[in-house]
C-alpha positions in Angstrom: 0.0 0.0 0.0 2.8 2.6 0.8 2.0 5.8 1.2 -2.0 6.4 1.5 -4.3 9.6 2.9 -7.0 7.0 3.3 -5.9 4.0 4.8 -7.1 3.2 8.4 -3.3 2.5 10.1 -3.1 -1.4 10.7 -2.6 -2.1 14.3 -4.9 0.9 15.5 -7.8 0.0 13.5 -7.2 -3.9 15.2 -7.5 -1.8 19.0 -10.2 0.7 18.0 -12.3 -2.7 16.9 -11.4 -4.6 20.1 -12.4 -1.3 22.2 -15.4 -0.9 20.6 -16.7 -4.9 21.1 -16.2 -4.2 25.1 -12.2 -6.4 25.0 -10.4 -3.5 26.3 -11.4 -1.4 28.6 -9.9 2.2 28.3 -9.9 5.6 30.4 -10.8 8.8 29.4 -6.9 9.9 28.5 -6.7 6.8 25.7 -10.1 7.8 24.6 -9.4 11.3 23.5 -6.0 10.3 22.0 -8.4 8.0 19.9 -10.3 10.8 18.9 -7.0 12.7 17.8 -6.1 9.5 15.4 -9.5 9.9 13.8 -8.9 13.2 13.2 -5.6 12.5 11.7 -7.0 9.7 9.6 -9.8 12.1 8.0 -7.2 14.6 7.5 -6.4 14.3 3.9 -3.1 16.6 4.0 -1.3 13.1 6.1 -0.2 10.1 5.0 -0.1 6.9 6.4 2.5 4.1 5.1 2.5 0.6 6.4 5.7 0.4 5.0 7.5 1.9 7.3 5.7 1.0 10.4 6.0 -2.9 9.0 9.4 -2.6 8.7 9.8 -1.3 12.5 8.4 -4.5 13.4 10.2 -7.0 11.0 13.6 -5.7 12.7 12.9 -6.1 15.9 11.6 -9.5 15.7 14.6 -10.5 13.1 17.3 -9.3 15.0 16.2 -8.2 18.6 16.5 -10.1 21.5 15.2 -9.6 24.8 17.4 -8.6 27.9 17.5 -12.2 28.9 18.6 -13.8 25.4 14.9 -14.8 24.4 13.5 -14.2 21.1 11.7 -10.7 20.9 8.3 -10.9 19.9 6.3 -7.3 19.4 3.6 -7.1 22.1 0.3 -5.6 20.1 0.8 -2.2 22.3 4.4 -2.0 20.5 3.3 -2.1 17.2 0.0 0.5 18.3 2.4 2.9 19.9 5.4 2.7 17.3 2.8 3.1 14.4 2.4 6.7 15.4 6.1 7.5 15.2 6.4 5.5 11.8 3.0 5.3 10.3 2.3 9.2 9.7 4.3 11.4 7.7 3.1 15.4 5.7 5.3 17.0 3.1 6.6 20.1 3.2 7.9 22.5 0.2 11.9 23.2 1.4 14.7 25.0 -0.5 17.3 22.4 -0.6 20.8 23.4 -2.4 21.3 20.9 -5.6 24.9 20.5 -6.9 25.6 21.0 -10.5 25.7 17.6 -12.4 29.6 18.7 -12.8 30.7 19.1 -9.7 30.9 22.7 -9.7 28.8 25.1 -8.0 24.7 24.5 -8.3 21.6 26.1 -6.9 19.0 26.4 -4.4 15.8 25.1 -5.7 12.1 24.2 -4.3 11.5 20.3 -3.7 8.6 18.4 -1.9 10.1 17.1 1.1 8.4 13.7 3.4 8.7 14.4 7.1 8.0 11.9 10.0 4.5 14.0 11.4 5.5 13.1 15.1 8.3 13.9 17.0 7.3 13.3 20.2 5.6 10.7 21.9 4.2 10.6 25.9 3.9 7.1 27.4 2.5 7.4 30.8 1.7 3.6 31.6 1.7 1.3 34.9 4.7 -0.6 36.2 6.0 -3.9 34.4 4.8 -2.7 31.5 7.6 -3.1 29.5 8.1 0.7 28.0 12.0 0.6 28.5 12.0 -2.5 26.0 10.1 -0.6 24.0 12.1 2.4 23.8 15.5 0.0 23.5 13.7 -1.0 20.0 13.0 2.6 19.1 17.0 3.4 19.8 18.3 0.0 18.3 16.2 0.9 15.2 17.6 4.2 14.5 21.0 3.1 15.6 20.9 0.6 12.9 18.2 1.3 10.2 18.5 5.2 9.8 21.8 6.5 8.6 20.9 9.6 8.6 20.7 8.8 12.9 24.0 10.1 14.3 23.9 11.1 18.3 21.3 9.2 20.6 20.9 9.7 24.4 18.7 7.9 26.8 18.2 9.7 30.2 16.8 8.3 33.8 16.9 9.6 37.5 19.6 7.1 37.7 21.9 5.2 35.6 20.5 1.9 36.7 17.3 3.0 35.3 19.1 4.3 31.9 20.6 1.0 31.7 17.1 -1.0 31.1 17.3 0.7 28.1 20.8 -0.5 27.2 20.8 -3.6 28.0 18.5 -5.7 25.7 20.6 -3.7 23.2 23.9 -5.1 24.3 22.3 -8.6 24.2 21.4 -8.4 20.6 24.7 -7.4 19.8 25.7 -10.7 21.6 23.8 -13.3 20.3 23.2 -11.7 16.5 20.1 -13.8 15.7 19.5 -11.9 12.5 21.3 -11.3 9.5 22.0 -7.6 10.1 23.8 -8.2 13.5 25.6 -10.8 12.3 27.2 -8.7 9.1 27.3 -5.8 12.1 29.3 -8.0 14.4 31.0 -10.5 12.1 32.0 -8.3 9.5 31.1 -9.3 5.4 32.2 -11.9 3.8 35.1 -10.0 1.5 36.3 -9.1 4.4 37.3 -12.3 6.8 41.2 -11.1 7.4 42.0 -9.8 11.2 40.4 -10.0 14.1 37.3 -9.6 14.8 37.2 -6.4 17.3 38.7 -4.9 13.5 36.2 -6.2 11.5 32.5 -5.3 14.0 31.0 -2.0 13.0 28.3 -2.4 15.9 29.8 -2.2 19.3 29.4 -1.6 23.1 32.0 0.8 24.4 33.1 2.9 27.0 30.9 5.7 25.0 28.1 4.0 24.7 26.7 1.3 22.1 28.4 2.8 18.6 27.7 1.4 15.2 31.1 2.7 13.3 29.0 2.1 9.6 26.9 4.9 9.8 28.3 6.7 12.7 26.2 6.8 15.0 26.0 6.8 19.0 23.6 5.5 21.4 24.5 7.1 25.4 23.6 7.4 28.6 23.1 11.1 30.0 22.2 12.1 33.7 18.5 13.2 34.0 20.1 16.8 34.3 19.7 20.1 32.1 23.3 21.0 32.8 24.2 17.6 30.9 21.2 17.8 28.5 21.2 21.6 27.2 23.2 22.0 24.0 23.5 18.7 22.3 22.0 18.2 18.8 20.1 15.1 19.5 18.4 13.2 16.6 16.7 10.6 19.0 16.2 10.7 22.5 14.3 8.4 25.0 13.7 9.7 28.5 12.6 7.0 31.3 10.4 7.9 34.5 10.3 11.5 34.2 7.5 11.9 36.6 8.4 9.1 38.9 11.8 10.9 40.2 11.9 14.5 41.9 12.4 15.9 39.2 11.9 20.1 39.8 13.7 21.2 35.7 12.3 20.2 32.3 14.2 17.4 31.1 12.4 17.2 27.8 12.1 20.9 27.0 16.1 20.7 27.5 16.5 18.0 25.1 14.1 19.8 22.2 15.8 23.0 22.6 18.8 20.9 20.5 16.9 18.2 18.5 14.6 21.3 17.2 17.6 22.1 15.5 17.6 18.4 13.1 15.1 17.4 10.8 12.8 14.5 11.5 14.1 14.5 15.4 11.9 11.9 18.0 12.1 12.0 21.9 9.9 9.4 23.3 8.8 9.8 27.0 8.2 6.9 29.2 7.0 7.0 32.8 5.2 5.4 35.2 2.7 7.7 37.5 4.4 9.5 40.1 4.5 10.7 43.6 6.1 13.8 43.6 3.9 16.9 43.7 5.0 20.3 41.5 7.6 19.1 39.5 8.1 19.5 35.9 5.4 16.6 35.5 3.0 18.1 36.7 3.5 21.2 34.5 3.9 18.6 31.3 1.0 16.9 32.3 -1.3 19.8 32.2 -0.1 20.9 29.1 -0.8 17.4 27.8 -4.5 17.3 28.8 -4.6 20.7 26.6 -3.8 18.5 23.7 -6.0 15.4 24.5 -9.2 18.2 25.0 -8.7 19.9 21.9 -8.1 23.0 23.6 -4.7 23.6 21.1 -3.8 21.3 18.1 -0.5 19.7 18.0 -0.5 16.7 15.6 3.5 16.3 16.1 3.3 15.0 19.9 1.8 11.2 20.8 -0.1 11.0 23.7 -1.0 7.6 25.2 -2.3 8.3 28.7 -3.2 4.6 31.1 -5.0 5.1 34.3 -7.7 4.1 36.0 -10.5 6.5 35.8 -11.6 6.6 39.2 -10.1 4.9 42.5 -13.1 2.5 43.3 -11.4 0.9 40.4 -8.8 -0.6 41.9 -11.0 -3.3 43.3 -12.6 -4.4 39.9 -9.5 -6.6 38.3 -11.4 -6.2 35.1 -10.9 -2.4 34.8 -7.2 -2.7 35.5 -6.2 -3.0 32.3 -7.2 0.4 31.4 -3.6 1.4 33.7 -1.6 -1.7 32.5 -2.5 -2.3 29.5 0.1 -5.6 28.8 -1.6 -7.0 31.7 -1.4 -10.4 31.8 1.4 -10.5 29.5 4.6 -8.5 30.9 3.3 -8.6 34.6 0.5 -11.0 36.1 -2.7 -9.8 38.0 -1.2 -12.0 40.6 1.4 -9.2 41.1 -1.7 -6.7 41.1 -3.8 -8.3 43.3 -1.0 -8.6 45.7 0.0 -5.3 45.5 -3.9 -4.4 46.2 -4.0 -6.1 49.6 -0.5 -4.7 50.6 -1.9 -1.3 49.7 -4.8 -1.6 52.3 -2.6 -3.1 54.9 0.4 -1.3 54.5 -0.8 2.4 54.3 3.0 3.9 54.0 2.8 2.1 50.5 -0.6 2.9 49.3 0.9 6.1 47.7 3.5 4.6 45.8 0.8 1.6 44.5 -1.5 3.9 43.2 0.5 5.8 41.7 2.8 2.9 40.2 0.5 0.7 39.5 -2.9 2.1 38.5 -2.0 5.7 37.4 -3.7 7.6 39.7 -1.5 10.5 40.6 -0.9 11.8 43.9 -3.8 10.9 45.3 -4.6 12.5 48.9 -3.0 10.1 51.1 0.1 11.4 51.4 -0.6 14.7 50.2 -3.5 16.5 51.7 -5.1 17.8 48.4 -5.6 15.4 45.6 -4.1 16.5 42.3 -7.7 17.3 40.8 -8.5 19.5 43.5 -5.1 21.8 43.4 -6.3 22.4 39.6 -7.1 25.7 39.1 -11.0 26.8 38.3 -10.6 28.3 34.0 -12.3 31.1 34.6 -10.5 34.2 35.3 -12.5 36.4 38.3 -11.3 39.0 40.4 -14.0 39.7 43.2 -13.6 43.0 42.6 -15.8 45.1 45.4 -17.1 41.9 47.2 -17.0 41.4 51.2 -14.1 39.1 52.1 -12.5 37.4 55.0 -8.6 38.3 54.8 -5.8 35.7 56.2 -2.1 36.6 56.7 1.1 33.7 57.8 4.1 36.7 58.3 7.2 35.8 57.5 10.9 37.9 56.8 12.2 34.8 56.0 13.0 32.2 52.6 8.9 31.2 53.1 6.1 33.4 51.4 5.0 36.6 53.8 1.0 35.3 52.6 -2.2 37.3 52.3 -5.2 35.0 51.3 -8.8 36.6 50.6 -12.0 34.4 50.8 -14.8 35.5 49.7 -18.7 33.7 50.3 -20.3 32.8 47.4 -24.1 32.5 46.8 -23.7 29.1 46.2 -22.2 28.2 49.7 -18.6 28.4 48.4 -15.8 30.6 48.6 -14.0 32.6 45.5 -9.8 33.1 46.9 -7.2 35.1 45.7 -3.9 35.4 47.5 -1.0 38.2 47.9 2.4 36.9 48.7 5.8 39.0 49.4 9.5 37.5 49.5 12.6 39.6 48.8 15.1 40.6 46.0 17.6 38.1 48.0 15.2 35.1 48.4 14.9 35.2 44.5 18.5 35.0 43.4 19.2 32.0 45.3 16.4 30.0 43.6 17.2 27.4 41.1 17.1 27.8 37.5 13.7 25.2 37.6 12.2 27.0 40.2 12.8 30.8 39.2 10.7 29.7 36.4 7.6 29.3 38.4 8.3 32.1 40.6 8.2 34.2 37.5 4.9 32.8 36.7 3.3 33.9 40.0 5.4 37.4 39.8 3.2 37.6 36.3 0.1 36.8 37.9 0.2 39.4 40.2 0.6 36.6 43.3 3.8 36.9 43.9 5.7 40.7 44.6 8.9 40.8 45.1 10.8 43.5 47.9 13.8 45.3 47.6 16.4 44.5 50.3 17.4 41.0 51.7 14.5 41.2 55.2 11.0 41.9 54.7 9.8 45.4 55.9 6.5 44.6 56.6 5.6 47.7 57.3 6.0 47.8 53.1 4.1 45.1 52.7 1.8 46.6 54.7 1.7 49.5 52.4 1.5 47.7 49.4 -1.0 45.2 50.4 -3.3 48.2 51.9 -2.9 49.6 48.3 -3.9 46.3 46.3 -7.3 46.0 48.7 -8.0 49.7 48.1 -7.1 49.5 44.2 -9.4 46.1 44.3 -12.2 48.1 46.1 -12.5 44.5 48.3 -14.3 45.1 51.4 -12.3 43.3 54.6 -15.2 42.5 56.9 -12.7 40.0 59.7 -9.1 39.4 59.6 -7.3 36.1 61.0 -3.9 35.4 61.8 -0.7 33.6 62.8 0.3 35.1 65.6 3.9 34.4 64.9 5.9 37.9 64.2 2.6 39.4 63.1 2.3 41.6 66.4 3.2 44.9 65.2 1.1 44.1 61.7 -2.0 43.3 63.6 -1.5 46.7 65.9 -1.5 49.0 63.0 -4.3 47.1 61.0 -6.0 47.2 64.0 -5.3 51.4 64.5 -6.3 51.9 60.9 -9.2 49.4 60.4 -10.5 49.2 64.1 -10.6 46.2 66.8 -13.7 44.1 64.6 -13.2 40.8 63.5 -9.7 40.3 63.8 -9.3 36.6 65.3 -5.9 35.1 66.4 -5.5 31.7 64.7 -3.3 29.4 67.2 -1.3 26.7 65.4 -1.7 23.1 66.2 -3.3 20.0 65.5 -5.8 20.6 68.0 -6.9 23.9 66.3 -5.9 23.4 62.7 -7.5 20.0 62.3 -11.4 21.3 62.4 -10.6 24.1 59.9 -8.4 22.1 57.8 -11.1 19.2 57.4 -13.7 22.0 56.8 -11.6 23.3 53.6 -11.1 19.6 52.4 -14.6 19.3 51.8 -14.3 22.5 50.1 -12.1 21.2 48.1 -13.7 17.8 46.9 -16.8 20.0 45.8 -15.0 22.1 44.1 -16.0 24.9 46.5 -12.8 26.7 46.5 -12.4 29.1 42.8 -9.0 29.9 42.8 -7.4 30.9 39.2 -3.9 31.7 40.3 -0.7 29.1 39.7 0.6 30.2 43.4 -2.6 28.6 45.0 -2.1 25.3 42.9 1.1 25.0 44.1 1.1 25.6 47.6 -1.9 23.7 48.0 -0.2 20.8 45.9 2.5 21.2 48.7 0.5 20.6 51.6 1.2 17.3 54.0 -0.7 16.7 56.7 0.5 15.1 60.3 -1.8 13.4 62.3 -1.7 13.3 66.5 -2.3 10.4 68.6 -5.8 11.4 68.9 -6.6 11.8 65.2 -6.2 15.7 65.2 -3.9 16.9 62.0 -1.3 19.6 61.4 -0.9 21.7 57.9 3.1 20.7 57.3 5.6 20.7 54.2 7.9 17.8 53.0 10.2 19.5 52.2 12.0 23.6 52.8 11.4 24.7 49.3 7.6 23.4 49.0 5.7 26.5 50.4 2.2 26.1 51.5 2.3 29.6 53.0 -0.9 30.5 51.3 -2.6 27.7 52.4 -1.7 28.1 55.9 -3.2 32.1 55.1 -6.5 30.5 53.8 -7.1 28.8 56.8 -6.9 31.6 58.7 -9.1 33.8 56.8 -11.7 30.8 57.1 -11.6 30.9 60.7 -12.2 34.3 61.1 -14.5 33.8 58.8 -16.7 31.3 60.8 -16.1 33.2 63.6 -17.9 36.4 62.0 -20.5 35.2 60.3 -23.0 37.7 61.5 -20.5 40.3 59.2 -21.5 39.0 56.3 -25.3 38.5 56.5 
């Protein structure tokens, strides 16, 4: 067939029948990436070939081995995943420079040029579901297929990770089942004389895995912009990017060079992870953008396994929506053990559902779920409404906060927040996290003080401003009383002695609040549209006492929850001045 802007690609149309009899069961995430192949099969400016994507799978099964010397055969997810890399090309009109038949000189002139339409895929899928074999085929194609191929890297949070990549590659090279590993390894047939580390053109070195014939390179980076900014990459393969605490944008490192090539690929693998406001996070957002519709972007791959909700997890039938080489790669055995650890080991539930069933970050270690820390879409700004104001003061590294709450009609609260660090505290952030802090300073969250020590009595000023230039009405006013006494005597000189409430901290007083504003949260009570909120709310821990009472904490210095701690606060003055706002 070759090259057609009519065929239904091979191994999806095999999947989209089998999902549509009821034989696999898929989540949302795989069901909108579905709808973005349709789209690309009705588009009648791409092409599909079955060529190429057919000959992907005869070399791997010819001459790839797995890590433990068995023959390789393609699991059906394989083929469906590759076929998007391989199966869907566009052309493109490009002045290319054509030499004079001579020798000497020539000219630039127009040509229709085939490019490869995607150059980047996401794989988010479950444990033990084989994606670093897959992405040792996609290397040990281009390493030995594509001449054109010249520097590969393959990046994990650790080099033991990197090397499940490497290893079923080195095998292969071992045992050369197929004819092209053994003219690789062996050397041809007019050429027998010397030994044979002379005559192999595919080798594992101190570099890496090189094939000397076309030049090419396969290596292993550290998961670390400083290492991955700068090199012209043609194919790159990045392992667990969300599992690790990962805080800098591994993948937007490695584009910034393979944007340079033509026809580059980096393919993402990952398993769900536990770590809250890392680059993931920010990736997976942008993602969902994709999978909704709300932006087009035909050159990225999306296949997304979870489970769509958690009352999943105890139907084994629905479990292959997360995993879906279930059965294959990784028994339900393994799954339904994991299931019974998970409710009697409560340190590990985290880590299973995550891991295991792609459910990210659920609220057991973390006190907000990753749904609720999602921003509401609409923009609001309250402007002129009656609010209850919250302040945590601080001089220090941590966020001086300000959060506003403001009732809602429908028996929720609208919340903006005001938070204040210094000129200092900014120039010793990291590169990864300047990068948000810039996003809140845009916002208008986030305002930054001259000097190296808060003056408060300049944040004072400038917040007094903002609720004047905002026209909001401050009906109560709650507090830390930590460092906040000389804050709390002038509001109190300028605004009188009315509803301001001193908010002890503690599990004994925090825990009624905190609960109170969980609910909020699960109803979606709580309209926030401001990135700061997401993340400190996305930073917040909680610590239960003997008696069951819990504590608003952080894991770790640099996760602030500042403005969290401020909400709180304004909800308890809040409660205790109801009256105020009737």
């Amino acid at each position: 067939m070759a090259l057609s802007n009519t065929a239904t690609p091979i191994y999806y149309g095999k999947f989209r029948d089998a999902v549509m009899r009821g034989e696999i069961p898929v989540c949302r995430e795989i069901s909108m990436e579905m709808n973005r192949i349709d789209d690309l099969i009705a588009n009648p400016g791409i092409y599909y070939d079955d060529q190429a994507i057919n000959g992907f799978i005869d070399y791997c099964e010819q001459e790839l081995t797995l890590t433990d010397g068995g023959d390789l055969h393609l699991l059906d997810t394989f083929k469906l995943w590759a076929e998007q890399i391989f199966g869907w090309y566009y052309f493109v009109e490009r002045s290319v420079f054509e030499p004079s038949p001579d020798g000497h000189g020539g000219k630039y002139v127009t040509k229709t040029i085939k490019k490869r339409l995607v150059n980047k895929q996401y794989l988010i899928v479950a444990r033990g579901a084989a994606k670093s074999m897959y992405s040792s085929c996609i290397q040990s194609y281009f390493l030995n297929v594509d001449t054109s191929t010249t520097h590969q890297i393959t990046t994990a949070p650790t080099m033991k990770q990197a090397e499940e990549v490497m290893s079923p590659m080195r095998t292969a090279i071992t045992r050369s089942k197929g004819p092209l590993f053994k003219f690789l390894t062996e050397g041809s047939l007019q050429n027998t004389t010397g030994s044979k580390a002379n005559r192999m053109k595919l080798a594992s070195t101190k570099k890496g895995i090189e094939n000397f014939l076309t030049g090419s390179l396969v290596e292993i980076r550290p998961m670390s912009i400083n290492k991955l900014q700068g090199l012209r990459t043609k194919i790159a393969t990045v392992d667990e990017w969300l599992s690790g605490d990962i805080r800098e944008d591994v993948i937007g490192a490695i584009e910034q060079g393979a944007s340079k090539l033509d026809d580059y690929l980096i393919v993402a693998t990952s398993s769900e992870g536990t770590v809250r406001n890392g680059s993931g996070d920010t990736i997976k957002m942008e993602l969902m953008e994709i999978l909704r519709g709300d932006y087009v972007n035909p050159h990225v791959s999306i296949w997304f396994y979870k489970l769509d909700e958690i009352e999943e997890v105890n139907d084994p039938n629905m479990w292959m929506k997360a995993n879906p080489n279930l059965g294959k790669t990784v028994t339900y055995e393994t799954y339904q053990l994991d299931v019974e650890r998970a409710e009697k080991a409560p340190a590990a539930r985290n880590d299973i559902l995550a891991k295991r069933f792609g459910i990210p970050m659920e609220g057991y270690t973390y006190f907000f779920t990753y749904e609720e820390t999602l921003p509401t879409q609409r923009k609001q700004d309250f402007w002129g409404m009656p609010c209850a104001l919250g302040a945590d003061l601080s001089q220090g590294d941590d966020f001086c906060a300000f959060t506003f709450m403001f009732p809602l009609r429908s028996g929720g609260f609208g919340v903006k927040t005001r938070n204040y660090i210094t000129e200092k505290t900014l120039r010793k952030l990291p590169g990864a996290m300047r990068m948000k802090y810039d996003e809140f300073m845009s916002e208008g969250s986030l305002i930054v003080m001259p000097g190296t020590v808060l003056d408060l009595d300049d944040v004072y000023e400038d917040l007094d401003a903002h609720i004047t230039n905002m026209n909001y009405d401050v009906r109560c006013f709650g507090y830390d009383p930590y460092n906040a006494r000389a804050f709390v005597e002038r509001w109190e000189s300028e605004n009188g002695p009315f509803g301001i409430e001193k908010v002890i901290q503690g599990a004994r007083t925090e825990s009624v609040p905190l609960g109170e504003l969980k609910k909020l949260a699960e109803d979606k009570a709580l309209l926030f549209d401001e990135e700061l909120m997401c993340f400190t709310m996305g930073n917040c821990i909680t610590l239960e006492d003997t008696n069951g009472n819990r504590k608003l904490l952080k894991k770790r210095y640099d996760q602030k929850i500042d403005a969290v701690a401020a909400m709180m606060d304004a909800y308890v003055a809040y409660k205790l001045n109801k009256d105020a706002f009737e």
